[in-house]
mmCIF file of the N, C-alpha and C atoms, coordinates in Angstrom:
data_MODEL
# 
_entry.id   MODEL 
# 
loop_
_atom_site.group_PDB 
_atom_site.id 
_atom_site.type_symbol 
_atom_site.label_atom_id 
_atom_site.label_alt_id 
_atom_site.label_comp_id 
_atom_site.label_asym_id 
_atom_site.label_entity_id 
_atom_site.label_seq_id 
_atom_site.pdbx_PDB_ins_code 
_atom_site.Cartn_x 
_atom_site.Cartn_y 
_atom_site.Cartn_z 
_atom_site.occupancy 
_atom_site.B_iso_or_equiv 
_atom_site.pdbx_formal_charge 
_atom_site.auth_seq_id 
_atom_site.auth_comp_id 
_atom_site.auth_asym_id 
_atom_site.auth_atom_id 
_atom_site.pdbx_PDB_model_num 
ATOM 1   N N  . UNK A 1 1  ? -29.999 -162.178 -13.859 1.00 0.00 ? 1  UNK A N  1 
ATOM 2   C CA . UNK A 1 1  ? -29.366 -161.114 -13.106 1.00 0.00 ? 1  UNK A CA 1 
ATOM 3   C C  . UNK A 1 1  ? -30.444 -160.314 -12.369 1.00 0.00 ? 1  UNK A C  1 
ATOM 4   N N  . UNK A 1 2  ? -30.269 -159.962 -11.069 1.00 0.00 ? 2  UNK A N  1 
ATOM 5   C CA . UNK A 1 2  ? -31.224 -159.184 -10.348 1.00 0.00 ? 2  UNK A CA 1 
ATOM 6   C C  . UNK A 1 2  ? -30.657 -157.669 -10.340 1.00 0.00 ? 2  UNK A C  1 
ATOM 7   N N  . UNK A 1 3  ? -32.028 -156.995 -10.524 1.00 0.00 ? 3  UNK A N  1 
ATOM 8   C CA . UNK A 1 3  ? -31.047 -156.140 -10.436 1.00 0.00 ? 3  UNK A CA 1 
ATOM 9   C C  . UNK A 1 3  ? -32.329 -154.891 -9.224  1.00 0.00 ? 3  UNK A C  1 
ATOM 10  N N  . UNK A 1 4  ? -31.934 -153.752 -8.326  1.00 0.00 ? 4  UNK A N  1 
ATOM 11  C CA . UNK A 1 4  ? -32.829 -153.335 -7.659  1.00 0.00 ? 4  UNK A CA 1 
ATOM 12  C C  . UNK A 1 4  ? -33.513 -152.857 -7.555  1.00 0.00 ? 4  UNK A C  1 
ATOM 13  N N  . UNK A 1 5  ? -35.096 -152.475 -7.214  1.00 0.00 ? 5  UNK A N  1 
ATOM 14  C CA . UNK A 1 5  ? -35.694 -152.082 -7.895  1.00 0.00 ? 5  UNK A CA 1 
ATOM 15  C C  . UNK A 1 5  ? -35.882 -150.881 -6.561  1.00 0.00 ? 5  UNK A C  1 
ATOM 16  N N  . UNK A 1 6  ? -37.290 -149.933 -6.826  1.00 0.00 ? 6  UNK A N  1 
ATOM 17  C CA . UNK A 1 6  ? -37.197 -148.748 -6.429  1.00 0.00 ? 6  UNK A CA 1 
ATOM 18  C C  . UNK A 1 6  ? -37.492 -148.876 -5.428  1.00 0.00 ? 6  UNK A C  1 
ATOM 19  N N  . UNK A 1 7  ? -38.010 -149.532 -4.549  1.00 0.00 ? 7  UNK A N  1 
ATOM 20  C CA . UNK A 1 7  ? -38.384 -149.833 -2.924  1.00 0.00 ? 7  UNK A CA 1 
ATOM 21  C C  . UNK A 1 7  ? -37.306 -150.406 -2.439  1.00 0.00 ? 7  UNK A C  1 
ATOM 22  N N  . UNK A 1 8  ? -36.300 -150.539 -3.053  1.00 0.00 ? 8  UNK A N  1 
ATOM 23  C CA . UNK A 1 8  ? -35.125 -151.838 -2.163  1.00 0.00 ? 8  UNK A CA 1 
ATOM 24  C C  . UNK A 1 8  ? -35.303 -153.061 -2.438  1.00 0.00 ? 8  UNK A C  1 
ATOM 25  N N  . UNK A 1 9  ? -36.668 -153.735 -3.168  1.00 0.00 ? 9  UNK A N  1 
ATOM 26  C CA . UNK A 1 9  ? -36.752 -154.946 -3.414  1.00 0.00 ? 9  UNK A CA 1 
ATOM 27  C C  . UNK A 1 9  ? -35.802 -155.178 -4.928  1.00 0.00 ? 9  UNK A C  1 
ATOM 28  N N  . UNK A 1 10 ? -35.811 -156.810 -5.159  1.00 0.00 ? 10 UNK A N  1 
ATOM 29  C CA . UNK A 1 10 ? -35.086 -157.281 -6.068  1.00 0.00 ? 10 UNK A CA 1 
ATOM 30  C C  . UNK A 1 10 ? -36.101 -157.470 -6.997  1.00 0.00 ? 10 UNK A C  1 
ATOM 31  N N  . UNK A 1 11 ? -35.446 -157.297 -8.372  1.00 0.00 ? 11 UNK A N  1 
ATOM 32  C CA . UNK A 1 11 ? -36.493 -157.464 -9.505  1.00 0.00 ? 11 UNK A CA 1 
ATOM 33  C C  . UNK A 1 11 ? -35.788 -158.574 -10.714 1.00 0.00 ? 11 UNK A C  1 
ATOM 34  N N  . UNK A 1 12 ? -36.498 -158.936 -10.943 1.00 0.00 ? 12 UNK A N  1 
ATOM 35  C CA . UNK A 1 12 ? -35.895 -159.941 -12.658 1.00 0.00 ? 12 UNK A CA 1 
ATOM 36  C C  . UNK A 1 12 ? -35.761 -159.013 -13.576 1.00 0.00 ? 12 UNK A C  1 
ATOM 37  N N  . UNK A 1 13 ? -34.917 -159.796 -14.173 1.00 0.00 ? 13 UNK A N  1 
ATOM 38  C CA . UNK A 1 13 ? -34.955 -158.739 -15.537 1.00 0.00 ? 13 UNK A CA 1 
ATOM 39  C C  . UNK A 1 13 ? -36.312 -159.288 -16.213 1.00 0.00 ? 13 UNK A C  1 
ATOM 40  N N  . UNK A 1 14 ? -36.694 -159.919 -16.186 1.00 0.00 ? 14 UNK A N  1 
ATOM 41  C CA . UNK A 1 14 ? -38.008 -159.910 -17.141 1.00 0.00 ? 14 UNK A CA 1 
ATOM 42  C C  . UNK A 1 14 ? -38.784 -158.701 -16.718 1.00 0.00 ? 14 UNK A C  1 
ATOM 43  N N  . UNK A 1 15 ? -38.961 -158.741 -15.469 1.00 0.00 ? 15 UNK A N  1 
ATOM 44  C CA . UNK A 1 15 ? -39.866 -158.101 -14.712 1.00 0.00 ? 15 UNK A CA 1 
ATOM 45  C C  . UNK A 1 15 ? -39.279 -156.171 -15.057 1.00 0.00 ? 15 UNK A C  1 
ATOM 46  N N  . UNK A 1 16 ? -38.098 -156.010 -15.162 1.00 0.00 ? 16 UNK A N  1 
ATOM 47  C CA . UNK A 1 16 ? -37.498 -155.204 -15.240 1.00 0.00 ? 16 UNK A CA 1 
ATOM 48  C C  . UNK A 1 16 ? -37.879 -154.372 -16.717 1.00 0.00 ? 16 UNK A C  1 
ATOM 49  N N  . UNK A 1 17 ? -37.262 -155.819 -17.435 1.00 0.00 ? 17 UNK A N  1 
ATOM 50  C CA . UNK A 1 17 ? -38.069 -155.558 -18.975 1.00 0.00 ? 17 UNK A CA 1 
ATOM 51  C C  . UNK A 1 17 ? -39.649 -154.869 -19.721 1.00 0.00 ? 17 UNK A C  1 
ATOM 52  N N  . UNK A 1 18 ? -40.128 -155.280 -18.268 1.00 0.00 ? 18 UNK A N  1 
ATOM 53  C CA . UNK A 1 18 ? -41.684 -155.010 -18.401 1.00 0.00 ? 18 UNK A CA 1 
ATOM 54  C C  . UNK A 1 18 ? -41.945 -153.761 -18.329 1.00 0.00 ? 18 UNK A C  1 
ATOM 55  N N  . UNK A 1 19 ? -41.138 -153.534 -17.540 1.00 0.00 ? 19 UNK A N  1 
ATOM 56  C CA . UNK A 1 19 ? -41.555 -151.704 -16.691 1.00 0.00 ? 19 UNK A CA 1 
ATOM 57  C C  . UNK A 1 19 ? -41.085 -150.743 -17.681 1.00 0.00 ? 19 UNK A C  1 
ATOM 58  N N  . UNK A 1 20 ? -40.039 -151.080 -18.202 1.00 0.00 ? 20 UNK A N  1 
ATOM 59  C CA . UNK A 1 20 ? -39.464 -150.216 -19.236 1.00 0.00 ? 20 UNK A CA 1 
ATOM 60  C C  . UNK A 1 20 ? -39.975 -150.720 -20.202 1.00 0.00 ? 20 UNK A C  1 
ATOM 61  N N  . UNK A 1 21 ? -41.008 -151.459 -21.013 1.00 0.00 ? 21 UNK A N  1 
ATOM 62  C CA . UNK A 1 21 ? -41.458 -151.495 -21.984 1.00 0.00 ? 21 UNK A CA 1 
ATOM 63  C C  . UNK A 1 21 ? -42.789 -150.564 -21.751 1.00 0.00 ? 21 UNK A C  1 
ATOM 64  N N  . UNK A 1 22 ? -43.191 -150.635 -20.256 1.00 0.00 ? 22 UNK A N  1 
ATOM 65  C CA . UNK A 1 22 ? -44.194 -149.772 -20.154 1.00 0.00 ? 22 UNK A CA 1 
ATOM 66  C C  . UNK A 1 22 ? -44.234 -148.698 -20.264 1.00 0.00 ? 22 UNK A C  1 
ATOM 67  N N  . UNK A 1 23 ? -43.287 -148.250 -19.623 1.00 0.00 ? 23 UNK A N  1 
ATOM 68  C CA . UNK A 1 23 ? -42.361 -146.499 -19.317 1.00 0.00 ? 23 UNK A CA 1 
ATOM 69  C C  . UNK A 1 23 ? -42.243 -146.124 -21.266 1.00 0.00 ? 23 UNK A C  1 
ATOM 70  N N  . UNK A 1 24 ? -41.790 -146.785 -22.294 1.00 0.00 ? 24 UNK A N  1 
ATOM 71  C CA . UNK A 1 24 ? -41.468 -146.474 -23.386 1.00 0.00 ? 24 UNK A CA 1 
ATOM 72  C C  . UNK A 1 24 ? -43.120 -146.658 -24.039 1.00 0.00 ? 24 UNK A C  1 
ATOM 73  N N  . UNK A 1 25 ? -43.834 -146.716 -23.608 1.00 0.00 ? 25 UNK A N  1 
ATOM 74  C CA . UNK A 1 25 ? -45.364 -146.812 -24.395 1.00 0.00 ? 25 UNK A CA 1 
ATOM 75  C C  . UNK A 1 25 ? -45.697 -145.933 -23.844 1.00 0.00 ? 25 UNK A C  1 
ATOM 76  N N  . UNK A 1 26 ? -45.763 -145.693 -22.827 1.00 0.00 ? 26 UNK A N  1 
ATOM 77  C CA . UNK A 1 26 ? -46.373 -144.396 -21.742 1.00 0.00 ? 26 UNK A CA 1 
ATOM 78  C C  . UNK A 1 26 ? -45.561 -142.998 -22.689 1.00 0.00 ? 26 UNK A C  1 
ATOM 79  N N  . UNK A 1 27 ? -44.260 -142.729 -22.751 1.00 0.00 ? 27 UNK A N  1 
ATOM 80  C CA . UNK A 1 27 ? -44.073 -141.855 -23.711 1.00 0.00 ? 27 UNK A CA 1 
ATOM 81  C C  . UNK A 1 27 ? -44.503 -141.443 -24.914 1.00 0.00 ? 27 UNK A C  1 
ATOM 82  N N  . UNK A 1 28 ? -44.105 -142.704 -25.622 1.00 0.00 ? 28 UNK A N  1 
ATOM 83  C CA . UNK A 1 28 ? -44.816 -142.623 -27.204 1.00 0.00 ? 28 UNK A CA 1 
ATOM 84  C C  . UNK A 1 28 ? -46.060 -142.524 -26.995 1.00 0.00 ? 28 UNK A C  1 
ATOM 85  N N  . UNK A 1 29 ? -46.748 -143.039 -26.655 1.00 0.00 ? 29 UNK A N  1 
ATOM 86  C CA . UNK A 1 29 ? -48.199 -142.290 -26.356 1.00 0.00 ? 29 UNK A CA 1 
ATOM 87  C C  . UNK A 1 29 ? -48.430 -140.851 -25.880 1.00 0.00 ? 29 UNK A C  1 
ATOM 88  N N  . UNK A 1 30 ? -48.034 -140.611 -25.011 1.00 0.00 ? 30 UNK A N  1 
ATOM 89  C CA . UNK A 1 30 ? -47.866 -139.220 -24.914 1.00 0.00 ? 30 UNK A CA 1 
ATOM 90  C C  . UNK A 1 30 ? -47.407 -137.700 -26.288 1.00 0.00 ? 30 UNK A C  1 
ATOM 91  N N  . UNK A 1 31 ? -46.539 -138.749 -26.601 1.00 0.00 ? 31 UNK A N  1 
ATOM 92  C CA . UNK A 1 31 ? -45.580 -138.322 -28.042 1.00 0.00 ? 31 UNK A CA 1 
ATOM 93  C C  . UNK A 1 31 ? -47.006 -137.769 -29.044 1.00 0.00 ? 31 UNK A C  1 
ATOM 94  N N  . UNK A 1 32 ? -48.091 -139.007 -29.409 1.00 0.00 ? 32 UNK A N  1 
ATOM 95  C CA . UNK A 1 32 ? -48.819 -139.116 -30.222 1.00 0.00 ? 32 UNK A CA 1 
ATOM 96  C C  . UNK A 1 32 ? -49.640 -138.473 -30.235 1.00 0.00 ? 32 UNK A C  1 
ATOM 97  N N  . UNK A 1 33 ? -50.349 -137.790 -28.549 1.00 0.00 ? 33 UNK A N  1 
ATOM 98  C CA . UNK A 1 33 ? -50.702 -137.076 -28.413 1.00 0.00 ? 33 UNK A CA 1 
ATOM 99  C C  . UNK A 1 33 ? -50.899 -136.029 -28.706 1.00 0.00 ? 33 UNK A C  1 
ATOM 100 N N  . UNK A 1 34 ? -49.431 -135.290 -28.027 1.00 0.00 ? 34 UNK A N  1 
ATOM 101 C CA . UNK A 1 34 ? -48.920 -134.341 -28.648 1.00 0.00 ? 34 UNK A CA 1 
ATOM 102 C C  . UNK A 1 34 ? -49.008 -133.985 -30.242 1.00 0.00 ? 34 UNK A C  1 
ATOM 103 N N  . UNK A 1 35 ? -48.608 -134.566 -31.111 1.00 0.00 ? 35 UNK A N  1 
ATOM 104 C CA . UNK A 1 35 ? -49.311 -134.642 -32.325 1.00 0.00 ? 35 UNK A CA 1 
ATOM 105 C C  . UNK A 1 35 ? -50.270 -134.335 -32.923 1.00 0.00 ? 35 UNK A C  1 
ATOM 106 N N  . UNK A 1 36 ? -51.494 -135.306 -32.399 1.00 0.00 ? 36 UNK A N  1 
ATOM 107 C CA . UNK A 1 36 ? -52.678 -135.222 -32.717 1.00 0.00 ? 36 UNK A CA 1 
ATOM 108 C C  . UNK A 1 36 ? -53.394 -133.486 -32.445 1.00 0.00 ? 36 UNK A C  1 
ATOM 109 N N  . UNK A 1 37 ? -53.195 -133.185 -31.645 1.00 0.00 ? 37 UNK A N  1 
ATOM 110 C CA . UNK A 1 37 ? -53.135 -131.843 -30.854 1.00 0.00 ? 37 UNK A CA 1 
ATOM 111 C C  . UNK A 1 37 ? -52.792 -130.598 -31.735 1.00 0.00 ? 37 UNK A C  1 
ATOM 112 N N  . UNK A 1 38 ? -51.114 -131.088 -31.999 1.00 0.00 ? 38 UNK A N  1 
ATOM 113 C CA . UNK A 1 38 ? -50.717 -129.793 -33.316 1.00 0.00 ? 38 UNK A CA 1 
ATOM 114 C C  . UNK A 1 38 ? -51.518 -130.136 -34.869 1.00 0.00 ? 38 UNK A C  1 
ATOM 115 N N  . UNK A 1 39 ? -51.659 -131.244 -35.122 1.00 0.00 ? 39 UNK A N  1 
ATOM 116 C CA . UNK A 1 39 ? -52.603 -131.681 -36.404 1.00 0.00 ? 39 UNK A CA 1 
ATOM 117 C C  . UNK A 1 39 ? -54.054 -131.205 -36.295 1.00 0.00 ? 39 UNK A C  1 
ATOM 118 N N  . UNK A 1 40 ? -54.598 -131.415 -34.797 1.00 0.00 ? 40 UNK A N  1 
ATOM 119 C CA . UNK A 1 40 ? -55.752 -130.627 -35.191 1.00 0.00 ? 40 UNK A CA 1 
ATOM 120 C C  . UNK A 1 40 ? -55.544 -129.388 -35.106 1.00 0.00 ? 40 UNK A C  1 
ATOM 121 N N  . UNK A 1 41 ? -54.864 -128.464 -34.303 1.00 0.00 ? 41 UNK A N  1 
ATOM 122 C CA . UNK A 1 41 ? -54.687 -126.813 -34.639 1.00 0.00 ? 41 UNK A CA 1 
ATOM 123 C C  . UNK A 1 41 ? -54.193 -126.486 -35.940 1.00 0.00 ? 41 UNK A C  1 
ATOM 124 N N  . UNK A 1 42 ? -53.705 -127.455 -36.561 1.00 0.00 ? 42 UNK A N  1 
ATOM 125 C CA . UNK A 1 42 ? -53.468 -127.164 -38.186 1.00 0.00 ? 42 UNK A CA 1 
ATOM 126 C C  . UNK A 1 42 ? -54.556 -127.055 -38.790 1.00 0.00 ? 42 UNK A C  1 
ATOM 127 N N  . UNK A 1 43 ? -55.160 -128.064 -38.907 1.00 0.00 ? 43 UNK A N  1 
ATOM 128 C CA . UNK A 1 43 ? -56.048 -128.494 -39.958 1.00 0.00 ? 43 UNK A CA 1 
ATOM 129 C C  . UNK A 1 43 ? -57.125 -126.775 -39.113 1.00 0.00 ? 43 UNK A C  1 
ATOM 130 N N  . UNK A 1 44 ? -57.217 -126.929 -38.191 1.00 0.00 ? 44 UNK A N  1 
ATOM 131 C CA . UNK A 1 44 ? -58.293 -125.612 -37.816 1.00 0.00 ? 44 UNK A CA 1 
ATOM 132 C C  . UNK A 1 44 ? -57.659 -124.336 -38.345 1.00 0.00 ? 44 UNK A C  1 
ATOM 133 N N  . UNK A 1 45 ? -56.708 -123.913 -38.378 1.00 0.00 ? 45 UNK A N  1 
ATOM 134 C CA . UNK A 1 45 ? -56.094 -122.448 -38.638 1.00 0.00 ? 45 UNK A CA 1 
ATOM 135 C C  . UNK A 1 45 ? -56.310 -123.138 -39.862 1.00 0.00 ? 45 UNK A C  1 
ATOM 136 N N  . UNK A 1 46 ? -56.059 -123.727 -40.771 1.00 0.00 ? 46 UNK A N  1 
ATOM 137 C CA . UNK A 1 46 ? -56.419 -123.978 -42.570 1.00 0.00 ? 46 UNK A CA 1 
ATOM 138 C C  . UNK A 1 46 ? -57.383 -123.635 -43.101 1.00 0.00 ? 46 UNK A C  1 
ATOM 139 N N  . UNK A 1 47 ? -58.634 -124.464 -42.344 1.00 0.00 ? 47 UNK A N  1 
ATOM 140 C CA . UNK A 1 47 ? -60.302 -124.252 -42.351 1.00 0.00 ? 47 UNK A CA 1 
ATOM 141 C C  . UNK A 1 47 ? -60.739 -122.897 -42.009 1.00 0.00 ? 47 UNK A C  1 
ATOM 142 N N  . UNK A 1 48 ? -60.202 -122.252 -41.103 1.00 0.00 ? 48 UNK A N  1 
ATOM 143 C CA . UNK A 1 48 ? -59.951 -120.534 -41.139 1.00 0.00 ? 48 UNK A CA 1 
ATOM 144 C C  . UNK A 1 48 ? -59.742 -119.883 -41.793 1.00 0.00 ? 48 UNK A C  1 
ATOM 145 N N  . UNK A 1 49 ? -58.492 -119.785 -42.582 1.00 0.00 ? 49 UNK A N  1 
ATOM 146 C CA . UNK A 1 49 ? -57.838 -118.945 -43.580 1.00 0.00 ? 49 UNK A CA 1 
ATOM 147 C C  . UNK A 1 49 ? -58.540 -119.379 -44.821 1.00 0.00 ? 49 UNK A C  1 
ATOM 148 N N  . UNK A 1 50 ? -58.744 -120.840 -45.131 1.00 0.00 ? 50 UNK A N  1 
ATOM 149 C CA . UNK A 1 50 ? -59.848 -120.465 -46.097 1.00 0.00 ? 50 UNK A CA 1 
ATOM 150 C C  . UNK A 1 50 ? -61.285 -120.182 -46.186 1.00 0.00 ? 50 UNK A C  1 
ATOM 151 N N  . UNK A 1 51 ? -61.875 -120.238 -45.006 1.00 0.00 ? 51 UNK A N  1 
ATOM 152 C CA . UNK A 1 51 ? -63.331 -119.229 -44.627 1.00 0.00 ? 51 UNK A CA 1 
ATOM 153 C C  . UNK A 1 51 ? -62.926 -117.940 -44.659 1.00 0.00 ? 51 UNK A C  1 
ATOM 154 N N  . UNK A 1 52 ? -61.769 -117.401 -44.079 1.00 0.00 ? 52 UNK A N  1 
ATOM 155 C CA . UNK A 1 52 ? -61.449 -115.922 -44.560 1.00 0.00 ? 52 UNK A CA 1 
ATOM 156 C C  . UNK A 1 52 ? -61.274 -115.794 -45.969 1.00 0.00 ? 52 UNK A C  1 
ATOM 157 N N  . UNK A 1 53 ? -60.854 -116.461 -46.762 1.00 0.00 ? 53 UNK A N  1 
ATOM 158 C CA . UNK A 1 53 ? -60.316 -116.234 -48.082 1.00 0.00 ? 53 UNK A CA 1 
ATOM 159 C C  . UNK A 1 53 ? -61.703 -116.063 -48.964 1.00 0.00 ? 53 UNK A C  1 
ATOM 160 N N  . UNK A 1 54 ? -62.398 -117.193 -48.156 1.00 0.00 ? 54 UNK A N  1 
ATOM 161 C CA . UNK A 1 54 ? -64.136 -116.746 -49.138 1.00 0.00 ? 54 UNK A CA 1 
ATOM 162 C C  . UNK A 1 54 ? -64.517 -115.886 -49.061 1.00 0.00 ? 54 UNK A C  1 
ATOM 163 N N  . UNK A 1 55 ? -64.844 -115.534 -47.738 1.00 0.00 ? 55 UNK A N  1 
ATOM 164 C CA . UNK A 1 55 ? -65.535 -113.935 -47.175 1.00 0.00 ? 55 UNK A CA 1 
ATOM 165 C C  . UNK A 1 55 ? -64.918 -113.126 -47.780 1.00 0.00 ? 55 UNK A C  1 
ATOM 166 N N  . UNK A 1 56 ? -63.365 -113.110 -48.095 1.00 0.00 ? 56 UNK A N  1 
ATOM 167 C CA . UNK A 1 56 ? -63.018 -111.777 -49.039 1.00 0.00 ? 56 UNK A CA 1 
ATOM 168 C C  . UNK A 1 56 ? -62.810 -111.524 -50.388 1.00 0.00 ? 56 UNK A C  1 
ATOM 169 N N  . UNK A 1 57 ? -63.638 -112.745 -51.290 1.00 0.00 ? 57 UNK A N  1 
ATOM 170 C CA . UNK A 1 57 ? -63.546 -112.916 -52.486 1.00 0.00 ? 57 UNK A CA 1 
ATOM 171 C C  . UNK A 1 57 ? -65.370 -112.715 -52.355 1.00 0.00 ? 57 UNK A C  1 
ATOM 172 N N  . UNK A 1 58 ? -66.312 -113.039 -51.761 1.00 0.00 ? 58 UNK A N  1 
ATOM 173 C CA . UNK A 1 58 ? -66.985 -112.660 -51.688 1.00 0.00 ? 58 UNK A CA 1 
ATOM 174 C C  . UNK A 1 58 ? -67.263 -111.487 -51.596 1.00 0.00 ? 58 UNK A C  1 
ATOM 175 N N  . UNK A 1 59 ? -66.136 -110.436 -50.754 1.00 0.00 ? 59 UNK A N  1 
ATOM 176 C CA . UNK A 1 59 ? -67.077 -109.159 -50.684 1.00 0.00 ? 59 UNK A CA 1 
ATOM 177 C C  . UNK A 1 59 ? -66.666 -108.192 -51.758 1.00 0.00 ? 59 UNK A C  1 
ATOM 178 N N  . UNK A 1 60 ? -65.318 -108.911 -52.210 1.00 0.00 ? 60 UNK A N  1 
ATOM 179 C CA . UNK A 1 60 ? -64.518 -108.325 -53.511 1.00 0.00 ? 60 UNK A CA 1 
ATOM 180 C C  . UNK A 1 60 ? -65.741 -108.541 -54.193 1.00 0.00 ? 60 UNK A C  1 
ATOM 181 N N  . UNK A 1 61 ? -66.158 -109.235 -55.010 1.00 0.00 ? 61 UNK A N  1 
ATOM 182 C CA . UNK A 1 61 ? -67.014 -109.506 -55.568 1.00 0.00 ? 61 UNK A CA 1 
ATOM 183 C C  . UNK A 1 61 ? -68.245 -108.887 -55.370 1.00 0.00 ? 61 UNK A C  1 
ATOM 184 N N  . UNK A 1 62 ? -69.229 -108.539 -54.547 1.00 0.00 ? 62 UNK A N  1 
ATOM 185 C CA . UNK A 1 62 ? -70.167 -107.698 -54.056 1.00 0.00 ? 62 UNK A CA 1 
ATOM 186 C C  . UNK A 1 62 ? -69.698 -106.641 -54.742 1.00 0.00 ? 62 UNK A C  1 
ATOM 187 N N  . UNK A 1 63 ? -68.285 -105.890 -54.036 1.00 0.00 ? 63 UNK A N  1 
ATOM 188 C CA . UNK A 1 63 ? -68.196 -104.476 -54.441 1.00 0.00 ? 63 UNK A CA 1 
ATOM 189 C C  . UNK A 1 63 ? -68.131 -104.357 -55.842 1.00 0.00 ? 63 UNK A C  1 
ATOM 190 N N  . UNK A 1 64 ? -67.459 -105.467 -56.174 1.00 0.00 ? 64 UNK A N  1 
ATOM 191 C CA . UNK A 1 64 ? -67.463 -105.158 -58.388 1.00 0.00 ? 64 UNK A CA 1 
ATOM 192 C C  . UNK A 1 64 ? -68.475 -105.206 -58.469 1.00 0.00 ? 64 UNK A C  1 
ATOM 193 N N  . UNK A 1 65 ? -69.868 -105.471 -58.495 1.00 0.00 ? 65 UNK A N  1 
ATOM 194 C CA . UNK A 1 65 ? -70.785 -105.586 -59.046 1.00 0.00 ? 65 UNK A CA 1 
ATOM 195 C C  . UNK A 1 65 ? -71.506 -105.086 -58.805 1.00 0.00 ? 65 UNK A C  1 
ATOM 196 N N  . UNK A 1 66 ? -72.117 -104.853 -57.686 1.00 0.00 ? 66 UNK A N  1 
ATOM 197 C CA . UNK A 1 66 ? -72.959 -103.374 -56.744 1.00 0.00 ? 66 UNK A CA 1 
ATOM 198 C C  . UNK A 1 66 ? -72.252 -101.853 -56.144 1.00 0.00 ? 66 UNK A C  1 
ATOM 199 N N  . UNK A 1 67 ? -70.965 -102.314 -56.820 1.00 0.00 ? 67 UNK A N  1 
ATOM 200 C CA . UNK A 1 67 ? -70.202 -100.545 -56.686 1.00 0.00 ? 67 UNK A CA 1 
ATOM 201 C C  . UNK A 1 67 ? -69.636 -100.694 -55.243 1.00 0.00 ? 67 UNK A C  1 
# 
């Protein structure tokens, strides 16, 4: 079955098949991206809050002991 493609020309469905297998990788990739992106701003705000959490068990600590 032909079916038309975006210039007016005719395309196969194989050929058809192709583009939209591409178009659906081109997303999910994008998708994964996206991801990777919020996983690393996680893992960074984590590594934060517990460098803050030292610094203030640390200075807790200072003050018990040196007043």
């Amino acid at each position: 079955m032909l079916s038309q493609g975006t210039r007016g020309e005719k395309m196969d469905k194989r050929e058809r098949d192709r583009l939209v297998a591409q178009h659906r990788q081109a997303r999910l990739d994008r998708i994964a991206r996206r991801q990777k992106a919020a996983n690393a701003d996680a893992v960074f705000l984590v590594a934060l809050g517990a460098v803050a959490m030292i610094g203030f068990i640390i200075i807790e600590l200072w003050h018990a002991i040196f007043g």
